[in-house]
Structure formats: C-alpha cells, structure tokens
N, C-alpha and C positions, 0 to 999 in steps of 0.2 A: 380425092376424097372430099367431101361437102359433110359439113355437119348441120343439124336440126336447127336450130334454134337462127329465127329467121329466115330460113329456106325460102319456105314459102313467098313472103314478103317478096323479097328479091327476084322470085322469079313471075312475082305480079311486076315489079318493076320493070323487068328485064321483056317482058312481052307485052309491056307498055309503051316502050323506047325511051322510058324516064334513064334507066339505067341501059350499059352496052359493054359487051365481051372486049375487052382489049388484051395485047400481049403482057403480063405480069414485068412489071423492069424496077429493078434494085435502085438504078441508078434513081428514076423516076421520084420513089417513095423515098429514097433521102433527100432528092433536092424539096421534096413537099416540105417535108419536116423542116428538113433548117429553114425553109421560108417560115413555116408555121411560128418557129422559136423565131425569128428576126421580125416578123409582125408585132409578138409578143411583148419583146423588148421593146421595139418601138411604139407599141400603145403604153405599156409602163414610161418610158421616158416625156411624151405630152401629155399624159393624164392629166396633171397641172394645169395646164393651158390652153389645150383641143377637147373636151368631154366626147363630143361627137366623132369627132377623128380615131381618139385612143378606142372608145366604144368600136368603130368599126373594124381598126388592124385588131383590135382582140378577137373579134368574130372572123375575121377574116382569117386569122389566126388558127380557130377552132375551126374552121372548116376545110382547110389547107387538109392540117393532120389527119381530121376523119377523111379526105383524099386517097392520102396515104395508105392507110389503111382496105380501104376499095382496090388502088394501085396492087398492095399487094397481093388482092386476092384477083388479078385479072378484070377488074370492073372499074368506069367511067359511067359519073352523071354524064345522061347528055343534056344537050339545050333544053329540050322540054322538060325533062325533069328537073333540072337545075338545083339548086339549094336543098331543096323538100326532099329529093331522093335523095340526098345525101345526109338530110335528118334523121331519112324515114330507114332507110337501109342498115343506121350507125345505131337506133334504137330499138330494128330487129334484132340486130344481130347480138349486140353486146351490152344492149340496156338491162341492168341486173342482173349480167352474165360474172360471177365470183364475186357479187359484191360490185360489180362495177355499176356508180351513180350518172357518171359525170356527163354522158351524153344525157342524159332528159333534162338538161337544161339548152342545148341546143332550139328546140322550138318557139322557149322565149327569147331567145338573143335573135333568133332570125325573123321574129316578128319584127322586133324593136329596129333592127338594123334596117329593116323592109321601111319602119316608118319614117325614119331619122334620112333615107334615102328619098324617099319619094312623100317629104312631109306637105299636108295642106292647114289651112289656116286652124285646126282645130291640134293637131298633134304636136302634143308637150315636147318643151325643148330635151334632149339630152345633158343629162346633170352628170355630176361627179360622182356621188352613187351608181349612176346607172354606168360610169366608164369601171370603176373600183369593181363592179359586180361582173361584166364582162370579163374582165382582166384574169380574176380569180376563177370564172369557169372556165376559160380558154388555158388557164395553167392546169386545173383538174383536165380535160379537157385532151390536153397535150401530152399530158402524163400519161394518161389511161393508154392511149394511143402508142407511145412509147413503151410501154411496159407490156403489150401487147405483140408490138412486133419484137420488141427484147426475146418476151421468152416461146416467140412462134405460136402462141394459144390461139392461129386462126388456119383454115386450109384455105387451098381458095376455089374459086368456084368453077 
C-alpha cells in the first residue's frame, strides 16, 4: 500500500534516478538512526569550539534520519540525486503531514552546509548561531523521524 501525499513527487524522483527501489532492512534504518543521534550528540559536544563542524554533524545528523525513513519505505538517494532528493522526498511526503514542521527547514541547512563545504572568498563564516540553529532542527528533525517510525504512520513504496 502507498499513500497520497507525495506520491507523485517520488515517483518524478524515482524515474529520475535522483531516488531508487532498494530492499526495505530494519537493521539498516536503526543503524541510520543511532548514527543520526551520535552526529547529534557529537555536534552538541563542539558547538563551543567547532561552529562549522557542530553545524555540519547536525546536518548530517538530520539527513542520516530522513535516510531512515526512505530505508524504511524501500528507497535510496542515489548519487545524482543526493541530498536534494532526500530534501525533496522528506517535504513531499511528510512536510505538514499531522502537524509535522520540522523537515522544511532542511533546505536551509543544506544550503548553508553546501556553502560552509565548498566556501569562496565571499561566503560568511559559520557562527555559533548558525551551529545552535542546526542543532535544534536536526533534534526536531530526529524526533519527527522517530516518532514516525514509532508509531509506523508510513507504508512504503
């Protein structure tokens, strides 16, 4: 069973090659997760001291988990769609779905991450704000994600 809401999206993905049919594995979408929570942690513990580091394992963080999530429903970004179908996929499907906010801030973190990765002479440094701000979407972020496969609110595709 597949449900509405993002369908479509997914399967402009899927006959993109951004996104790709893989076998559904339990194992898989927990080891996502506890990476996702051990990024988290670990951006919370340098927030202090790394701004651009903590920034990144936060994002890194939040995109581990919306993995997960894909995992559980039989789907894998591939290389070419990378990050973006994993944006674009997590705010088809679940962006405002019961109240859920916390993916639409994915697009600014994958900017930011995108610049702080591959900065040029004009792109502001990563600050303490901008790590505290990750941190806290990648916790919403993580939750959603969790609270999603908790209570099985997804089929897969």
């Amino acid at each position: 069973m597949t449900w509405a809401q993002g369908r479509e999206r997914v399967e402009e993905l899927l006959s993109a090659g951004e996104l790709e049919r893989v076998a559904s594995s339990e194992a898989l979408v927990g080891r996502l997760v506890a990476e996702a929570e051990k990024h988290l942690a670990a951006a919370e513990a340098i927030e202090a001291i790394d701004e651009t580091g903590a920034f990144q394992l936060a994002y890194d963080g939040a995109r581990k988990a919306c993995s997960a999530l894909l995992a559980q429903q039989g789907l894998r970004s591939t290389t070419r769609g990378g990050h973006v179908a994993v944006q674009d996929t997590m705010r088809a499907q679940f962006g405002g779905r019961g109240g859920v906010t916390a993916f639409d801030s994915l697009p600014r973190l994958r900017r930011k991450r995108a610049a702080s990765e591959y900065p040029d002479a004009e792109t502001p440094t990563t600050t303490g704000d901008d790590a505290r701000d990750a941190v806290e979407a990648a916790h919403g972020i993580i939750a959603a994600v969790k609270s999603l496969l908790e209570t099985g609110d997804l089929d897969r595709f």
